[in-house]
C-alpha positions in Angstrom: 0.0 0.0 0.0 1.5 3.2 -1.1 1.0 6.6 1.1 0.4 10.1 0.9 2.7 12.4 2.8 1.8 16.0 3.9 3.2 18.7 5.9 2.0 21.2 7.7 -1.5 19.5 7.8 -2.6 21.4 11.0 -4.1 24.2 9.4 -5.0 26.6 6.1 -4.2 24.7 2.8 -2.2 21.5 4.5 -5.4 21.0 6.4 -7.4 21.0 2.6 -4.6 19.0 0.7 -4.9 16.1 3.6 -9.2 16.3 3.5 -9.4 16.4 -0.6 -7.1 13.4 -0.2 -9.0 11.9 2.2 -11.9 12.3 0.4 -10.4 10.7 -2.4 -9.9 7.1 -0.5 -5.7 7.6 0.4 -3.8 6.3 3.2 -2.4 9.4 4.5 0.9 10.3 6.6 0.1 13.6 8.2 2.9 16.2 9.8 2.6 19.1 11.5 4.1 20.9 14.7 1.2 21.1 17.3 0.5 17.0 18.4 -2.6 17.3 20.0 -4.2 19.6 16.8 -2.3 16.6 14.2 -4.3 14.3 15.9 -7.3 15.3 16.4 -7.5 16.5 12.5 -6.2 12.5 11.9 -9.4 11.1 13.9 -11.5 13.7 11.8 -10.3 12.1 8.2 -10.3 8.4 9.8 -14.1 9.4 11.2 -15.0 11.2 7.6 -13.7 9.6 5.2 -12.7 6.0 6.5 -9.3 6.2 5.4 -5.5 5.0 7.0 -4.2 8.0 8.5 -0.8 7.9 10.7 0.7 11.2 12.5 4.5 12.1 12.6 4.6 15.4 14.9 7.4 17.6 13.6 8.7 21.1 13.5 10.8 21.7 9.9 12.7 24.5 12.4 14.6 21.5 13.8 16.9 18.5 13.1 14.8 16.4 15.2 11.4 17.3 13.0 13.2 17.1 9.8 14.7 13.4 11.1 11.1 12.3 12.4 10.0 12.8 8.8 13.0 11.1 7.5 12.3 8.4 9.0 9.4 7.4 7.3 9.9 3.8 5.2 6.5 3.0 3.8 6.4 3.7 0.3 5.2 6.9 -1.0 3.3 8.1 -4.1 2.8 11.6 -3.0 4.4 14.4 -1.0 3.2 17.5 -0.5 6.0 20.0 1.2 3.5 22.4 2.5 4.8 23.8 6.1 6.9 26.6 6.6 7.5 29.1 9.4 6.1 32.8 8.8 6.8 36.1 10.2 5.0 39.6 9.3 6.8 42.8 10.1 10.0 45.2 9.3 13.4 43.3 8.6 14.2 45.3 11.7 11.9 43.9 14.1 12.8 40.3 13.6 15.0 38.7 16.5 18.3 36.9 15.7 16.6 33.4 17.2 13.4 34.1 14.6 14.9 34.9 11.5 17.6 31.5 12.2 14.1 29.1 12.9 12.5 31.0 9.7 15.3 30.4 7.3 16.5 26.6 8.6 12.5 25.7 8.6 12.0 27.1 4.9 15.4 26.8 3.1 17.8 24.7 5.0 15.5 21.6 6.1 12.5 22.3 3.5 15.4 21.6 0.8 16.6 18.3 3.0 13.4 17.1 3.1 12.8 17.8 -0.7 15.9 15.8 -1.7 14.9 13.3 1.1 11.5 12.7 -1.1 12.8 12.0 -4.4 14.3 8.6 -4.5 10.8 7.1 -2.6 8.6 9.2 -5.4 11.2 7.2 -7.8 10.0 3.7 -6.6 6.7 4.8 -7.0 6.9 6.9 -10.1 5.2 9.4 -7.8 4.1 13.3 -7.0 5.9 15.9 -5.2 4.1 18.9 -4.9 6.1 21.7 -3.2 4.0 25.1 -2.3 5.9 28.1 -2.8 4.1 31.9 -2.3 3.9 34.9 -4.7 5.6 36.6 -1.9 8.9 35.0 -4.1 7.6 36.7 -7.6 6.6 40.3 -6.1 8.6 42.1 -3.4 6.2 42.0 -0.4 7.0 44.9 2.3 7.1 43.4 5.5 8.0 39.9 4.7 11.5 40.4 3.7 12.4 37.2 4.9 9.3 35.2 4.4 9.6 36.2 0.9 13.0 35.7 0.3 12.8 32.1 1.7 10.0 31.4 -0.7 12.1 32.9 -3.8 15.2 30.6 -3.4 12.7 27.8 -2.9 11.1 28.5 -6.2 14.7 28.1 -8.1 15.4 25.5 -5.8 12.3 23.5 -7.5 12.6 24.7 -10.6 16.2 23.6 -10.8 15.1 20.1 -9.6 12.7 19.6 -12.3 15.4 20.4 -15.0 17.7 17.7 -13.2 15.1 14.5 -12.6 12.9 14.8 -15.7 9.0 14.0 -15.4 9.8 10.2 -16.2 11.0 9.9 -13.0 8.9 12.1 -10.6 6.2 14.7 -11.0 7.3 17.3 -9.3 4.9 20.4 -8.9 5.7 24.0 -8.1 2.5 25.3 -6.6 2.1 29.2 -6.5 -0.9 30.3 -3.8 -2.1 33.6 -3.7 -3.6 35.3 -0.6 -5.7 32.4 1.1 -8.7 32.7 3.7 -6.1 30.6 6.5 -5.5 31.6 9.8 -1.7 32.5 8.9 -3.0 35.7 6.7 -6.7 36.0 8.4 -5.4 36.4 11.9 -1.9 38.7 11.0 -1.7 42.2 11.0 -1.2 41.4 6.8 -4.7 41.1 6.9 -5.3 43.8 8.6 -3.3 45.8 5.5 -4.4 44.5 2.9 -8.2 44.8 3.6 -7.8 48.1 2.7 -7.0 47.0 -1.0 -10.2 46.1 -3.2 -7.5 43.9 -5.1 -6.7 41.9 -2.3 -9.9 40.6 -1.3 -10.5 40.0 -4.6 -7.6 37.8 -5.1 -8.6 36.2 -1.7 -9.1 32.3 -2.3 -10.2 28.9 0.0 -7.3 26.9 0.4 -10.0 24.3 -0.7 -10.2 25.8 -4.0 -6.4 25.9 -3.7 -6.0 22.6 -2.8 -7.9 20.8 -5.9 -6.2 23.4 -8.1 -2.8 21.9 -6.7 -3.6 18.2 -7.0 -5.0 18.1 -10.1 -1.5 19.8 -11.7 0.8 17.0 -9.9 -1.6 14.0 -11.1 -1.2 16.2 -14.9 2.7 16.0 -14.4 2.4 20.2 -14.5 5.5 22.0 -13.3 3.9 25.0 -12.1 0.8 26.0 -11.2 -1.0 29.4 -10.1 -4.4 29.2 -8.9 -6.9 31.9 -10.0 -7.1 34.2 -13.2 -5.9 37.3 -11.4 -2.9 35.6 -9.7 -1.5 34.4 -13.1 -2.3 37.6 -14.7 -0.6 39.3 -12.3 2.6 37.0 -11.8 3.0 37.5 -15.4 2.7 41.5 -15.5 5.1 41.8 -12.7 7.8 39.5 -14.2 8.0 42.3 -17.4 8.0 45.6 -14.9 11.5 47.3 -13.6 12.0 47.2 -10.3 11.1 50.1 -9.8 7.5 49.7 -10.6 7.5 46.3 -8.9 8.2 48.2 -5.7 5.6 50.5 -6.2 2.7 48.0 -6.8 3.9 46.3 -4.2 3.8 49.1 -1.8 0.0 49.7 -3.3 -1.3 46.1 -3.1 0.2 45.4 0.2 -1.4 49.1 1.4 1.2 49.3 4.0 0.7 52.0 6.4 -3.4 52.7 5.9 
């Protein structure tokens, strides 16, 4: 019996990736930092859906998380590399200890765990779907390092596809917009960008985001932007200076108001 692994499955769009699945008939491997939450979301999907679900508690911001995940042997047909560690707020404001747990949980172990994943997906000619943030295509004020993280992550995947091939595994760059998840909903982000008509606008389910994501591993598609406005937009911003880019960015974000 082959497994589906996600991370982050405690909340926002890990939480929908796991349910769709679920819903679907898999045998899941859930993973997320808070035990008690990872559990009682694994009891829901056994309860709802009569599936196989098994829980591997794990913070990415450690060696010991990134080794409890690491650990797992049962074969795998899917991973989806969906946690990461998020801060909103100046460059300035962010302690020493914070910006080392960001940058180890989204670029140093997120990339171990990547390169971890591809010689199970191998045996299985499997999926990898890795979700990356628009925060990496347009400079978002006040998540310098959030951002950043998510950009090298984006070449990082990019430059893995190029090396495997699709004979080998699927591998899926998945490219949210602004989501309705706690993370955004209950930040001071929010709190910004409500004053932006093209923000709420934008705004999507992480269900909606989930199917969207699923359906372009099972195609074998390398990237994949959910909603008309976030690929019309990724694409507009890639052809401005950087100049503009700042500017829009300062507008869409509404810092400040």
């Amino acid at each position: 019996m082959n497994w589906s692994l996600v991370t982050g499955a405690t909340g926002g769009l890990g939480a929908a990736v796991a349910t769709r699945l679920a819903s679907e008939g898999r045998s899941l491997i859930v993973s997320g930092r808070d035990a008690n939450r990872l559990e009682s979301i694994a009891n829901d999907l056994r309860e709802t859906h009569g599936v196989d679900v098994r829980t591997v508690p794990a913070d990415l911001a450690t060696n010991e998380g990134l080794d409890a995940l690491r650990s797992i042997t049962d074969p795998l047909d899917l991973v989806v590399v969906c946690g990461a560690a998020y801060h909103y707020g100046s460059l300035m404001e962010l302690g020493d200890a914070e910006f080392e747990r960001l940058t180890v949980c989204n670029v140093q172990n997120t990339g171990r765990l990547i390169r971890w994943a591809i010689e199970p997906l191998e045996r299985t000619n499997g999926g990898l779907l890795v979700v990356g943030s628009m925060g990496a295509i347009l400079p978002a004020p006040q998540h310098a390092s959030y951002s950043a993280s998510k950009a090298w992550l984006h070449q990082f995947v990019r430059s893995i596809q190029s090396e495997e091939g699709s004979d080998a595994v699927r591998i899926t760059l998945g490219i949210p917009g602004g989501m309705a998840t706690p993370m955004l909903l209950d930040s001071p982000a929010w709190e910004s960008m409500q004053n932006n008509p093209l923000a709420r606008m934008t705004l999507m389910s992480p269900e909606f985001v989930a199917t969207q994501f699923l359906a372009a591993v099972r195609r074998g598609r390398p990237v994949v932007i959910p909603g008309f406005l976030n690929r019309w937009a990724c694409r507009l911003v890639r052809g401005l200076p950087l100049w503009l880019r700042l500017w829009v960015a300062r507008r869409f974000y509404a810092v400040g108001q």
